[in-house]
N, C-alpha and C positions, 0 to 999 in steps of 0.2 A: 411255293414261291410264285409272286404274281408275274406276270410279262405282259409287257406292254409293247406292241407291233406298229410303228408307225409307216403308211407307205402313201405315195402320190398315184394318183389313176394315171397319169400322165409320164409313171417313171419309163422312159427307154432301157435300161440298163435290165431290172429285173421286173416280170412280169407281176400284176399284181393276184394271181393266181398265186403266187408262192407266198406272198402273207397272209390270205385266207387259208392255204394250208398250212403252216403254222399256228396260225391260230385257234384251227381246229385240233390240231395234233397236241394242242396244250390245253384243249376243253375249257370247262370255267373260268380257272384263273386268268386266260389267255382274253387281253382286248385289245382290237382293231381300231387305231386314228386312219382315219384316210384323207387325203385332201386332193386338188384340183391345180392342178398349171405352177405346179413347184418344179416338177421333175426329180429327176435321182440327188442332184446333188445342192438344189436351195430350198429342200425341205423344214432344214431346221432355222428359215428364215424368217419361217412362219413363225406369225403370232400365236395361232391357236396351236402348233406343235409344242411351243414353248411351254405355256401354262399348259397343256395337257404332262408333259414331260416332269416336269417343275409340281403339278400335285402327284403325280406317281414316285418320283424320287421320297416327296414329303411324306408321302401317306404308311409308304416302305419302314421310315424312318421315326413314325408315330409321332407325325409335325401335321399342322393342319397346314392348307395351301396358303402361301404369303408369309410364314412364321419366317421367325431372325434365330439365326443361330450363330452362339457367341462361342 
């Protein structure tokens, strides 16, 4: 099963030490978004969290990114 680890360099709350270990504790399938001046809690404000989140649900789902589902 794939995992997808999103974390801010910037988060106060959790260091970003603990998503590189996760991420290594999940080897291949495991990959790392990282982003900048989000922090802990308006990371999923982002834009690129979004469509990175949004092709990984789709890809799971064997949709390509941007597909409509009825």
């Amino acid at each position: 099963m794939p995992v997808l680890v999103v974390h801010d360099e910037n988060d106060e709350a959790v260091e970003v030490e603990w998503a590189s270990r996760l991420v290594a504790a999940h080897g291949q399938r495991a990959r790392l978004v990282t982003t900048r001046s989000f922090g802990h809690r308006r990371i999923l404000g982002s834009p690129r969290v979004s469509a990175e989140v949004a092709a990984f649900v789709a890809a799971g789902a064997g949709l390509e990114a941007g597909a409509t589902v009825r």
